[in-house]
C-alpha positions as CSV (number, residue, x, y, z in Angstrom):
1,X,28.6,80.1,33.0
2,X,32.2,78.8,32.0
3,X,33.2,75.3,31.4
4,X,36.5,72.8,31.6
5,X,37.2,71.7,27.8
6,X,39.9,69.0,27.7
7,X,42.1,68.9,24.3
8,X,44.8,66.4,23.1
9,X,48.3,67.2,23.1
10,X,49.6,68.6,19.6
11,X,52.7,67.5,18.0
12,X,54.5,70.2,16.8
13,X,54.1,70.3,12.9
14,X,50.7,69.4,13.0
15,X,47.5,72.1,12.2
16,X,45.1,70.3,14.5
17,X,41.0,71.6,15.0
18,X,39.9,71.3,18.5
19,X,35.9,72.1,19.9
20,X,34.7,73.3,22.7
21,X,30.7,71.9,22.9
22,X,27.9,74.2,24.7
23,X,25.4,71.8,24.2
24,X,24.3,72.0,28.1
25,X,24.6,75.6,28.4
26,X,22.3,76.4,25.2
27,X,18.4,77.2,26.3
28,X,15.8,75.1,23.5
29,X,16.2,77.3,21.0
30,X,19.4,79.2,22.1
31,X,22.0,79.7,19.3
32,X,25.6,80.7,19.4
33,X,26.0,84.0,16.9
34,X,29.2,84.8,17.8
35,X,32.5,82.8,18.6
36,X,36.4,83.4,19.4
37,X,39.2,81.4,20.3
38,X,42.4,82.9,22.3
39,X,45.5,81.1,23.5
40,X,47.7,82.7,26.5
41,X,50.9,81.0,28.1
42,X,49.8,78.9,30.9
43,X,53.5,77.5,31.5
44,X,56.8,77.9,29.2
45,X,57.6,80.9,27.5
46,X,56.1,81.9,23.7
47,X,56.4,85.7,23.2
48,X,53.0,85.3,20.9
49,X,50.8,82.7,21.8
50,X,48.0,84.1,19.7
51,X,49.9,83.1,16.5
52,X,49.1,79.5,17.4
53,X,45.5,80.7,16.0
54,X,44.8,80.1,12.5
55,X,41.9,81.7,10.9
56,X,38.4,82.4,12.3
57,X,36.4,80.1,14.6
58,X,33.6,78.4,13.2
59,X,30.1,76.9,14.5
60,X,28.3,74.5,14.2
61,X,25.2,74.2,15.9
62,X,26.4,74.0,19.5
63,X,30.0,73.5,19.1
64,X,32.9,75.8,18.1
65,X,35.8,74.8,15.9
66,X,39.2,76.4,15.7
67,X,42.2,75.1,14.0
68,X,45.3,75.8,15.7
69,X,49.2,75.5,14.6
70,X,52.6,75.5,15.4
71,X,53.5,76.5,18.6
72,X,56.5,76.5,21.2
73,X,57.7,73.0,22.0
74,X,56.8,72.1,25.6
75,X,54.8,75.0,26.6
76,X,51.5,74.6,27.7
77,X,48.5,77.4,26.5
78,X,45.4,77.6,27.9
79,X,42.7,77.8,25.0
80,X,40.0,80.2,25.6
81,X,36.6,79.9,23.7
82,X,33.8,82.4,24.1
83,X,30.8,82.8,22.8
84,X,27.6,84.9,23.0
85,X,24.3,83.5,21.9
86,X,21.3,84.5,20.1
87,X,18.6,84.7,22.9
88,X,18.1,88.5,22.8
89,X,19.5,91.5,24.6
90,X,18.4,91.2,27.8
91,X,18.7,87.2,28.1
92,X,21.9,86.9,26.0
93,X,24.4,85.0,27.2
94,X,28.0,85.5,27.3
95,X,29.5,81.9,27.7
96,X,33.4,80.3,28.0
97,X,35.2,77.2,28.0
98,X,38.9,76.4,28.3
99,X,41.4,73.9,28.4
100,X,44.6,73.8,28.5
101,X,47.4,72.3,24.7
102,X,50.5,71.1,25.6
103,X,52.8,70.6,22.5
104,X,54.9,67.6,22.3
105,X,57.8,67.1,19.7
106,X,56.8,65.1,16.6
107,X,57.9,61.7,16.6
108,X,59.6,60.5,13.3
């Protein structure tokens, strides 16, 4: 299953956390052991997109944090959380959401 996560724009020098919430995809007793945030260029130019990703994702019950930094003024990535849950081998799941993170100038 793969969901739509919306996210605010980022100004440019701020180091912003933004969640992505499986709540609804989770069976009753479902967990999410493992977690990872990417970033690609959706529009604009950045010739490393993944260095807007700072550190290791984290959960929290149902939802995934990852802080994210910096950027390329005016492009636009698409995030890219996926996770994989507790609920066994063969009933596993493998789920993703994304969005997409403009980043607008800071205003001073």
């Amino acid at each position: 299953m793969s969901g739509r996560a919306i996210f605010d724009p980022k100004l440019l020098g701020e180091t912003k956390t933004y969640q992505a919430d499986f709540t609804s995809d989770l069976a009753l007793g479902e967990t999410i052991s493992i977690a990872t945030f990417t970033a690609t260029t959706y529009s604009g130019t950045d010739a490393s997109p993944s260095s807007i990703i700072s550190g290791s994702a984290t959960i929290s019950g149902a939802v995934v944090s990852q802080k994210i930094t910096g950027g390329v003024l005016g492009v636009i990535y698409e995030l890219l959380c996926t996770v994989i849950t507790n609920a066994g081998q063969s009933s596993s799941q493998t789920l993703l959401q994304s969005g997409f993170l403009a980043i607008s100038p800071d205003l001073i």
